[in-house]
C-alpha positions in Angstrom: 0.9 -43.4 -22.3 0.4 -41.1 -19.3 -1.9 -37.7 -19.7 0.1 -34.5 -21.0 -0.6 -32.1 -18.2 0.2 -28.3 -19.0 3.4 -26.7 -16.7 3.0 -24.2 -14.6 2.7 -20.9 -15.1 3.8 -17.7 -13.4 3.7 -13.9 -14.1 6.6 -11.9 -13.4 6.4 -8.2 -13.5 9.0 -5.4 -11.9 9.2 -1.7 -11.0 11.5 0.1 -12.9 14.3 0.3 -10.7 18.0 -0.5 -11.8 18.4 -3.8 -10.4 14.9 -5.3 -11.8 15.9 -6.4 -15.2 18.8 -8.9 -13.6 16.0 -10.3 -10.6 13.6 -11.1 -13.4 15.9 -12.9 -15.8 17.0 -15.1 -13.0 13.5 -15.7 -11.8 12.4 -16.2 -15.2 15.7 -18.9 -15.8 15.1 -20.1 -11.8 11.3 -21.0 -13.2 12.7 -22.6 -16.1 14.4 -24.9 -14.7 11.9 -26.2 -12.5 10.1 -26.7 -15.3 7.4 -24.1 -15.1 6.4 -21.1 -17.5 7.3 -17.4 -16.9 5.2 -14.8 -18.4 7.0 -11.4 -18.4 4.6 -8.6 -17.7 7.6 -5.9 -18.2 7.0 -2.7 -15.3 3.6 -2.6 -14.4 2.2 -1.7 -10.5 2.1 -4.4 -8.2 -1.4 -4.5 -7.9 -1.7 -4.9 -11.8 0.3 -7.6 -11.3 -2.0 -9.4 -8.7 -4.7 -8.9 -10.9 -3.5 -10.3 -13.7 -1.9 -13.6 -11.9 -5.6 -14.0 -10.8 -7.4 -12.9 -13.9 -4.9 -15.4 -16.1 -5.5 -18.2 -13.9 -1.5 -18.8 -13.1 -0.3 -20.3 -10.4 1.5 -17.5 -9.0 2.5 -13.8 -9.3 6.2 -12.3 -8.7 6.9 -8.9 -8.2 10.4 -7.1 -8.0 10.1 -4.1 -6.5 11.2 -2.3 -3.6 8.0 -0.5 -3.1 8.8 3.3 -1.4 12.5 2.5 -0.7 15.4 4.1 -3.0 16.6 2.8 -6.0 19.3 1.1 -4.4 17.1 -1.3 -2.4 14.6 -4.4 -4.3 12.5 -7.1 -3.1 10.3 -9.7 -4.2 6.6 -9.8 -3.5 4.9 -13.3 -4.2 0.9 -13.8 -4.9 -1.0 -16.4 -5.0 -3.5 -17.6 -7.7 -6.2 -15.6 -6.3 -3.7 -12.5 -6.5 -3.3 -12.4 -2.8 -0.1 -12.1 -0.7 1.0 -15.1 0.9 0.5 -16.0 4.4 3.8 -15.3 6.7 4.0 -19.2 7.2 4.4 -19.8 3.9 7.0 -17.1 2.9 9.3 -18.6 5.8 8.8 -22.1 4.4 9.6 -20.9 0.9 12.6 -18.2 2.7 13.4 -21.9 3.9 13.7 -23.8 0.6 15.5 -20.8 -0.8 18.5 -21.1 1.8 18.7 -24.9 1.7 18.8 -24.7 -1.9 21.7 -21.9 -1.1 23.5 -24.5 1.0 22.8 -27.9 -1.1 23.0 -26.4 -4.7 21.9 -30.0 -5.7 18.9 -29.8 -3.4 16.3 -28.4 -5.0 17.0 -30.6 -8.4 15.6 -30.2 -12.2 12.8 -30.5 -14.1 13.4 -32.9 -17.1 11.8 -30.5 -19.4 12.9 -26.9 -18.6 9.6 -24.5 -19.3 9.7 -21.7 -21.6 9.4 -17.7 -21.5 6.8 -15.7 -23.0 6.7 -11.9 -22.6 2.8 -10.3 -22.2 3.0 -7.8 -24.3 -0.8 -5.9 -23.6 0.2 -6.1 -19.8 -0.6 -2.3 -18.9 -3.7 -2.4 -21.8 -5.5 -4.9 -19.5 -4.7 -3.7 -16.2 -5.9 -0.7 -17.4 -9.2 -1.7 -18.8 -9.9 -3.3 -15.2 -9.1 -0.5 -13.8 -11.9 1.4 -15.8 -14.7 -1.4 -15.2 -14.5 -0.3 -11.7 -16.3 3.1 -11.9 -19.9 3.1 -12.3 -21.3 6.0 -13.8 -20.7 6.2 -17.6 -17.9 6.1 -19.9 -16.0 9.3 -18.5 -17.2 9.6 -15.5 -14.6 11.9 -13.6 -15.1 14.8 -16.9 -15.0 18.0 -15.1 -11.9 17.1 -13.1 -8.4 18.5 -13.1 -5.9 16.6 -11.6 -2.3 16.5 -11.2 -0.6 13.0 -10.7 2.6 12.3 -9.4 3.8 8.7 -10.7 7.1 8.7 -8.2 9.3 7.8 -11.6 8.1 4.8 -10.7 5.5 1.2 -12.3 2.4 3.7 -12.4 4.4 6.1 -15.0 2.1 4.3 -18.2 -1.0 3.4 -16.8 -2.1 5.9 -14.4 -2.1 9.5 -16.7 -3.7 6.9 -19.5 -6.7 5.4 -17.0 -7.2 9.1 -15.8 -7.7 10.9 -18.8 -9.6 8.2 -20.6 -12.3 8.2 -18.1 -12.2 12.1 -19.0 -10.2 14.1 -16.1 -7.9 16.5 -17.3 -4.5 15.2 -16.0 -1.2 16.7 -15.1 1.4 13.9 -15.1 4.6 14.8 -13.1 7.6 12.3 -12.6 6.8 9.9 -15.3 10.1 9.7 -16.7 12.0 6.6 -14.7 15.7 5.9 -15.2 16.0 3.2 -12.9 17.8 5.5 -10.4 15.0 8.2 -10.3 12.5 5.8 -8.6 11.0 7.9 -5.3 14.0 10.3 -5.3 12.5 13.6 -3.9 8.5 12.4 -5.1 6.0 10.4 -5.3 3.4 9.3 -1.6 6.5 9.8 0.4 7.4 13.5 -0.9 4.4 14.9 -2.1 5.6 18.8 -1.6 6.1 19.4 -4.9 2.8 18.1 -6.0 1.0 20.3 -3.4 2.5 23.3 -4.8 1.9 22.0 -8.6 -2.1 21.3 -7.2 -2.0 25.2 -5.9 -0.4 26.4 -8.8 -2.6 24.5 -11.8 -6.0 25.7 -10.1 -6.6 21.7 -10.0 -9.3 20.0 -7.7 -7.1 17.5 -6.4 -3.5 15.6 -6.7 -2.9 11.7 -5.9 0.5 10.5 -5.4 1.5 7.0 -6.0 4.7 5.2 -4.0 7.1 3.4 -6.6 5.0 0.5 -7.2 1.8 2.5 -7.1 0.0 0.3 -3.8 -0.6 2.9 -2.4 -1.7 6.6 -2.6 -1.4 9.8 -1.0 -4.2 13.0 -2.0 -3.9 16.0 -2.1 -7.0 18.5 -1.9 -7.2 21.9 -4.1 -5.9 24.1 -1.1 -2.4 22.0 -1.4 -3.0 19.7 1.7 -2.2 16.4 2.2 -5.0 14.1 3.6 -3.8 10.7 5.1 -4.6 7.8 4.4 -7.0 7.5 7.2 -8.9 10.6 6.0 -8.7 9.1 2.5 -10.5 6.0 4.3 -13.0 7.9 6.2 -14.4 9.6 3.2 -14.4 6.3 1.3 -16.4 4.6 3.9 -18.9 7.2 4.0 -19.4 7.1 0.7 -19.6 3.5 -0.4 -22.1 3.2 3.4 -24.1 6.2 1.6 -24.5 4.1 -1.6 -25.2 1.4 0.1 -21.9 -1.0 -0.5 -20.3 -1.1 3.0 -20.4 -4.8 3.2 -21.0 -5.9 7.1 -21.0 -2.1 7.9 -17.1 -2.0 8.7 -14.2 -0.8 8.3 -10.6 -2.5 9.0 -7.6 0.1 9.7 -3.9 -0.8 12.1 -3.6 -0.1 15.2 -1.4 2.9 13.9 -4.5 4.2 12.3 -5.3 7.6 14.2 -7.6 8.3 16.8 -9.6 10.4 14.5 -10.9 7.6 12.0 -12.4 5.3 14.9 -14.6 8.8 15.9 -15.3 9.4 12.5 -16.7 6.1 11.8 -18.7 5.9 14.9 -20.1 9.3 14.7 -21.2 7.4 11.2 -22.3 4.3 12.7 -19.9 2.2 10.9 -17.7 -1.0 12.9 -14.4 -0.2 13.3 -12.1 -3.9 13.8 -8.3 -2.7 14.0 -5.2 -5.4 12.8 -1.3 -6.0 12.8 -0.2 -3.1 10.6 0.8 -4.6 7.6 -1.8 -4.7 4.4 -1.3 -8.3 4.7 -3.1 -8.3 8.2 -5.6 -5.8 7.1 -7.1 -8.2 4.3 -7.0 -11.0 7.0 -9.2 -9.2 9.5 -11.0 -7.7 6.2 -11.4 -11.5 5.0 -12.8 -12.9 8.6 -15.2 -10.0 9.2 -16.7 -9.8 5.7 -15.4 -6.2 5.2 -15.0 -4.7 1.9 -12.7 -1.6 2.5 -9.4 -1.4 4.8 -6.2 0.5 4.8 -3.3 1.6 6.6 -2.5 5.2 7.5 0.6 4.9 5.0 -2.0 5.2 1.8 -2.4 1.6 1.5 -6.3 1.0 0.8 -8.0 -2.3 0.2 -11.6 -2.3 -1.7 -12.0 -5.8 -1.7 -15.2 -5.4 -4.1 -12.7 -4.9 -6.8 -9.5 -6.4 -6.0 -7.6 -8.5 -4.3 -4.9 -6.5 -2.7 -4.3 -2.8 -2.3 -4.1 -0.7 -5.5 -3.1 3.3 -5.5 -4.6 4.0 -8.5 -7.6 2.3 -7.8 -8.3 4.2 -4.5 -7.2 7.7 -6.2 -10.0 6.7 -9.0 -12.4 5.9 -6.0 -11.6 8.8 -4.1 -13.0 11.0 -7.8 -15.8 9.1 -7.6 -16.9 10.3 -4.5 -15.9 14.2 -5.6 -17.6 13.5 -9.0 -20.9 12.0 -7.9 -21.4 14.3 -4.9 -20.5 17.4 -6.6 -18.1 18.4 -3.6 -14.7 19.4 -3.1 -11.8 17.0 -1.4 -10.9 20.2 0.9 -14.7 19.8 1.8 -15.2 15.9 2.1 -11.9 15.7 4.2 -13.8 17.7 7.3 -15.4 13.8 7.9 -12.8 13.1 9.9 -10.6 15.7 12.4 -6.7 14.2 13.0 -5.5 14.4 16.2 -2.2 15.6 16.6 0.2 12.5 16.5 3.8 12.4 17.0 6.1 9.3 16.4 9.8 9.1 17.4 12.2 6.7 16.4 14.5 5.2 18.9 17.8 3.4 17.8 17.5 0.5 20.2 20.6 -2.5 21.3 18.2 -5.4 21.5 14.5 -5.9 21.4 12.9 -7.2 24.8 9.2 -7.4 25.2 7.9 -3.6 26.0 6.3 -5.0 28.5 8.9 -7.3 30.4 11.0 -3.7 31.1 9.8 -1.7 34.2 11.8 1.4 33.3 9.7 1.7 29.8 6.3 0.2 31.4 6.0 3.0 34.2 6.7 5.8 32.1 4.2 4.3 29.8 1.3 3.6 32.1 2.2 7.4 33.5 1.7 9.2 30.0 -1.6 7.1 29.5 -2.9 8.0 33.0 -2.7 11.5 31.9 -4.0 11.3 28.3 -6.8 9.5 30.0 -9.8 9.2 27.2 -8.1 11.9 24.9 -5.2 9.9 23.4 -3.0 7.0 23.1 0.2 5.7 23.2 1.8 2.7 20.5 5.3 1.5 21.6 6.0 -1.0 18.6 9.5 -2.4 17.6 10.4 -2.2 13.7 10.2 -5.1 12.1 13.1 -4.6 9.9 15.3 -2.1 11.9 17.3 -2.0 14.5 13.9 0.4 16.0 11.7 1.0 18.7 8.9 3.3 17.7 6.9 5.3 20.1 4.1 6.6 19.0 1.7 9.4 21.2 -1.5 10.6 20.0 -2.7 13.6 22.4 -5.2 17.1 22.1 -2.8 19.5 21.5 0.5 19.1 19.4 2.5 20.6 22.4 1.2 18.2 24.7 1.4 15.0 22.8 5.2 15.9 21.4 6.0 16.1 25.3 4.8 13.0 26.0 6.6 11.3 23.5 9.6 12.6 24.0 8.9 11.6 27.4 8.4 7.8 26.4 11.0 8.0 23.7 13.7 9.1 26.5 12.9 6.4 28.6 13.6 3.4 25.8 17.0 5.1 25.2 17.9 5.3 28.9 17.0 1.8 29.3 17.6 -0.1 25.4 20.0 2.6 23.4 
């Protein structure tokens, strides 16, 4: 008789958008029928996800969620058994798979023995608890702190008012009450006016704002204004360098990262190694340098001390940390690092030929960067997903670097729109 080997297993957890119920139930069937297991998690953040794929020892993780988009949109994220994204090669290999199976229905075959589902029903009670382990200093160590939260209607809406207030803040929850179409609509990292005003209003020392799967985070300091998630990054490298857990004494950001955070860490005396933007590229620079902390200007923030992939709630309960154990205010720490102004413009483009094969772009280019000289930057990227050519100028004065991107921007619609 041959040896009984266990089946797979995979977890499978969603946002609470509309469509997410009908993409798990045909993953979960899809999983089945290969002959695997599919543990439903229900909605819980992506990185909660991650961390329990890795944590449970499955083989892999799945994610439906559409991250910041509208309700309308989804997507599937896949992890690894260590809880990290997959490498591009491999997502077009399985993107592969996926339309040959589309094409040869009888292709992809069937497990003798279809596998079974099993729904997790203490999901958010242990993604919670590991959130907790990661703070130091006592069991309520952020009492003393009023906060508002803004959960975007979105996988954060349990787990992030519960994590705050049992590690004693006083919490404010706003837009925890998803309906599937709610989802981002008017809040959460990529809206957070309202919770400004709600910061002002409640007298509150500070107010984090999670994207609908809650990967990322936006702040909010008690005079109402929104740091970015560079600023967010600066203060987090000085404090974990101050407390001496700056592994290899760097930090990883994109290249969209502003001008600001690569002063700000070297007035600090930290390393400063820049990636593809993408927080799939910032834990591969993270992972070759030996650097514990990266991010992406968007609020996406990797401490790779704690996890394996970037986690809002995490960095909001980070970013407390440094408030709590320094005694001082975001609106103070924040002064770490001075933005320079940045402008980004959006051009509709017909096709998408290297920047650099097309004079007409390259000249005007080269002439905005003789200018700038040492006191800015210019980032002419195509969108990965649109139809987009993005021009991007940083510059000393707002006046000056809009004009220069507008300059730029005109120039790729002359010659591409």
């Amino acid at each position: 008789m041959g040896e009984n080997h266990s089946p797979a297993r995979f977890v499978v957890g969603q946002d609470p958008r509309a469509s997410g119920d009908m993409l798990v139930h045909a993953l979960a069937a899809g999983i089945c029928a290969a002959g695997a297991e599919a543990e439903l998690l229900g909605v819980l953040p992506t990185p909660g996800i991650a961390f329990l794929t890795r944590s449970s020892g499955a083989q892999g993780g799945i994610v439906i969620s559409a991250s910041h988009n509208p309700y309308q949109d989804n997507g599937i994220k896949v992890f690894s058994t260590a809880g990290t994204k997959l490498g591009a090669e491999l997502e077009r290999q399985i993107e592969g798979r996926i339309l040959q199976g589309l094409e040869d229905p009888a292709a992809g075959g069937g497990a003798q023995e279809p596998g079974r589902v099993r729904r997790i029903a203490d999901a958010v009670e242990r993604y919670a608890g590991f959130l907790k382990s990661c703070l130091e200093a006592g069991p309520r160590p952020l009492s003393g702190l009023k906060i508002v939260l803004d959960c975007a209607h979105g996988a954060a809406y349990q787990v992030a008012p519960r994590v705050y207030t049992e590690l004693g803040a006083t919490v404010e929850a706003l837009n925890v009450s998803p309906d599937g179409r709610n989802i981002n609509a008017a809040c959460g990292s990529q809206h957070p006016e309202l919770l400004a005003r709600r910061v002002v209003a409640s007298h509150a020392q500070a107010g984090l704002a999670f994207d609908g799967d809650a990967d990322r985070l936006i702040a909010i300091d008690e005079t109402g204004e929104v740091l970015t998630g560079d600023r967010t990054l600066a203060i987090l490298a000085a404090h974990l360098k101050a407390k001496g857990r700056l592994a290899a004494n760097t930090v990883v950001s994109t290249v969209m990262s502003n001008m600001g955070l690569g002063a700000a860490l070297k007035k600090m005396g930290v390393q400063h190694v820049t990636s593809a933007v993408g927080d799939r590229y910032v834990m591969e620079a993270m992972q070759a340098c030996g650097a514990v902390l990266g991010g992406e200007d968007s609020g996406h923030m990797i401490l790779a001390d704690h996890h394996s992939t970037g986690d809002g709630i995490l960095s909001g309960l980070k970013l407390l940390e440094a408030m709590a154990e320094q005694g001082r205010a975001l609106s103070e720490l924040k002064r770490i690092m001075t933005v320079y102004p940045q402008v980004l413009i959006n051009v509709p483009v017909r096709s998408k030929p290297a920047v650099e094969s097309v004079p007409g772009i390259v000249s005007e280019i080269r002439g905005v960067e003789k200018e700038l000289g040492e006191h800015g930057r210019v980032l002419v990227r195509y969108s990965g997903t649109q139809q987009l050519c993005r021009v991007m100028v940083e510059g000393p004065t707002a006046a000056k670097t809009g004009e220069y991107c507008r300059r730029i921007a005109a120039a790729v619609a002359r010659v591409l729109g």
